[in-house]
Each structure stands twice: as C-alpha cells, then as structure tokens.
N, C-alpha and C positions, 0 to 999 in steps of 0.2 A: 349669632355671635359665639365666639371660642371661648369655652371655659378653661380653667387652668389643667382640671382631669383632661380635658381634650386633649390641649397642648403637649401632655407629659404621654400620653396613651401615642399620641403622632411621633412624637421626636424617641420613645421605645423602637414603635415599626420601623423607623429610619436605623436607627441603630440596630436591629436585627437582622433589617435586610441588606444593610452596609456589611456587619459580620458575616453573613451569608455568601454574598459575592466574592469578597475577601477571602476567606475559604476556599469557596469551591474554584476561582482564579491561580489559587494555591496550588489544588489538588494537578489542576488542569494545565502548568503551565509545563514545557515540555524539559524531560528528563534526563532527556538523551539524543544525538543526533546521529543518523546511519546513513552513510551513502555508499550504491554498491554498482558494479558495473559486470552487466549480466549476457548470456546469447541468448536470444528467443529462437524457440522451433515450433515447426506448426507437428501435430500430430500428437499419439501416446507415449505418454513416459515409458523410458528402453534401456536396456542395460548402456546403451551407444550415448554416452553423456554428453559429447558434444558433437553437434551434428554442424555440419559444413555447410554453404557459407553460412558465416557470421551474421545475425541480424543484432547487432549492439542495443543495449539496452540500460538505461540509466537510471537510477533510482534513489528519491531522496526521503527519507523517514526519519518520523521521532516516537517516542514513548510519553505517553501523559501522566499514566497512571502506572507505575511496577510496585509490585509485591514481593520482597523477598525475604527466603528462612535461610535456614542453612544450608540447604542443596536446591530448594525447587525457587521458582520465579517465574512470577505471572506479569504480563504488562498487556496496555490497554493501548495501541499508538495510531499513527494515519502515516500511509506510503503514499508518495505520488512518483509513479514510471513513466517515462517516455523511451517507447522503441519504434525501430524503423526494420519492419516487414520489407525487404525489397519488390516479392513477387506480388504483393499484394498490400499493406497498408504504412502511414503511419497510424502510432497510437497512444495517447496520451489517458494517465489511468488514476484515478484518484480512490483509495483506500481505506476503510476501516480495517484494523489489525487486531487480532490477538494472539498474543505469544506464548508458548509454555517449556520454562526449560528446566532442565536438572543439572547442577553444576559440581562435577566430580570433585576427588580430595585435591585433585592437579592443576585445579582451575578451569580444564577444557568445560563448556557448557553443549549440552546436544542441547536443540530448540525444534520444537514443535510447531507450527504455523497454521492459522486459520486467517480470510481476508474476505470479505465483500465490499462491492465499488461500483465505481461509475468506468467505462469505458467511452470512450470518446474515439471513432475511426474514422482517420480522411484516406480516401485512397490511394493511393501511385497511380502517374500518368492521367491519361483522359477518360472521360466517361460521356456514354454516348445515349442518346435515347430516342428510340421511334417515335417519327412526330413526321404526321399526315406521308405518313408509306415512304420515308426515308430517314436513314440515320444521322442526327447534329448531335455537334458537340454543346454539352451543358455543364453547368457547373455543380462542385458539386462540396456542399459544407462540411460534411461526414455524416457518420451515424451513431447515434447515441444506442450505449450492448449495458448490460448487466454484466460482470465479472464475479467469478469466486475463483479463491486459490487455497492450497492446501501445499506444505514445504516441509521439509526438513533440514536442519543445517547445523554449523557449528560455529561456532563462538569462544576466541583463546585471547588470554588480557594478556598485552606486551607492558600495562604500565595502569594504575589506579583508573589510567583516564581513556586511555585506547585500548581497544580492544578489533583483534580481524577475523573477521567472519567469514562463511563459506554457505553459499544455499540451492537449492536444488527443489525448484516450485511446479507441480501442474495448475494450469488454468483452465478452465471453461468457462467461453464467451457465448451470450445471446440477446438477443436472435440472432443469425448468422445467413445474410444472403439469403439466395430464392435456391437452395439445393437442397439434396435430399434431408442433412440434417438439419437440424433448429440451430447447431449451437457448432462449436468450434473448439477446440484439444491444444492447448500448447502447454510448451514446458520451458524454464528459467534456470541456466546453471550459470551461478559466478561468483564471486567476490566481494569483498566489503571491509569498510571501517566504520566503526563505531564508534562515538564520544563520548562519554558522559559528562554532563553539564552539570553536576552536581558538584563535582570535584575542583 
C-alpha cells in the first residue's frame, strides 16, 4: 500500500519529468525553415561551377538548435534532398546538419557546413540480372549509401524574417557499386530562402 511520502516522491518524478520534456520539446522545436533549389554533378569540386545538364535538386531544412553572438552562429538542424541523377539515379537524402557562420557589420553571413545522412538510391531505367546463363529483367527497391557533405555558402537578410542564400556542397557517397571505387564525388551549387519562425 502507498504511503503519502510515496505519493509526494511519484507526483515530484512526474513533474520533473513533465519539465524535462517541456524543455527539451522547447529546445528542439524548429527555428527556422530553408528551402533551396540546387544542380547536382557527379565528380570533384572545380573552378567550372555549374556543369551542364542540369540534374535539379530540391531541398528542405530546419534549424533546432542556433546559438548566436554578435558575429558567429552556430545551429544544430536536419536537410532532407531529393535529386534526380539522369545518367544514373534518383535520390532521396535525409540529414544531420551543422552550421557555423560569421555575420559581417553588413548583415552578409558566410556559413560553414558539415552534414551526415542516410542516402536512399533507386536507379533510372531497368536493371537486369544473370539468372540461370541469361539476362531478366528485376526489380529493383534501391540502395541504402552513407552520405557526408561539407559546403560553403552565403546568407543576406531582405527582411527580420527572410533571408537568401547561396551554397556550394561536396558530397561523398558509400558504398558505391561494384567499381573500382568504394564511394562516389558530387558537388551542389544553388539557391535558397530561409525563414525564420521565430519572428
């Protein structure tokens, strides 16, 4: 049977763990929202910033967590990209982020990027597989890769609440096919607007 220290010791833990959640639901709910519209290329980053054709790339992010002083700013968010590879896939990419920028007397912000993820690749076209000494067609879900990215970009406020951006990402994917490498090189140049949902 419950004594009354019991009761009072229970309905504490509830309320500390109620404040607890409360908090950190706080910390975590999102800050900001970015959406940007990027080329994807396969290969190493090159003076040749945009490379022909177009593989369009879409991209929607928030911030959970930012830190900021008078010039620097740190934030904590999650991207999720979807592009379409012609020669070879689509891809759908979901993100941990961290950001770091320094924000001039002019407003202009340069930003720093770091990102690890999930990749998600279904192919283009058919895929075929030897089965009993001739080629059929199969199906085929994708292939779950590891991502990291690494970017630089810019960030200039039109207004409290928007702000447009510019970035400029390498990526390397793995594991990557049955070829000589393990992994795979792309780069992201494009566009964006920023919200903040604070304001």
């Amino acid at each position: 049977m419950k004594t009354a220290k019991t009761k009072t010791i229970g309905k504490l833990l509830t309320a500390c763990l109620l404040l607890h959640f409360s908090t950190t639901h706080a910390q975590f709910r999102p800050k900001t929202l970015r959406v940007g519209f990027l080329n994807e290329s396969m290969g190493l980053p090159s003076g040749i910033k945009t490379k022909l054709p177009i593989h369009p790339t879409v991209t929607i992010g928030t911030d959970f967590r930012v830190r900021s002083g008078k010039h620097w700013q740190r934030a904590f968010g999650a991207d999720f990209y979807y592009y379409y590879q012609r020669s070879s896939e689509h891809a759908l990419m979901l993100d941990a982020s961290y950001r770091l920028g320094y924000k001039f007397n002019f407003g202009l912000q340069l930003n720093l990027t770091t990102a690890l993820g999930y990749k998600h690749a279904i192919l283009t076209g058919d895929k075929y597989k030897l089965i009993d000494g001739e080629y059929q067609k199969v199906s085929h879900w994708g292939k779950s890769q590891l991502n990291t990215k690494m970017g630089i970009g810019l960030e200039y406020p039109i207004s409290e609440k928007y702000s447009i951006t510019t970035d400029y990402k390498a990526m390397v994917v793995a594991p990557f096919g049955d070829r000589i490498l393990p992994f795979s090189l792309h780069t992201f140049l494009g566009v964006g607007l920023k919200i903040n949902l604070q304001n």
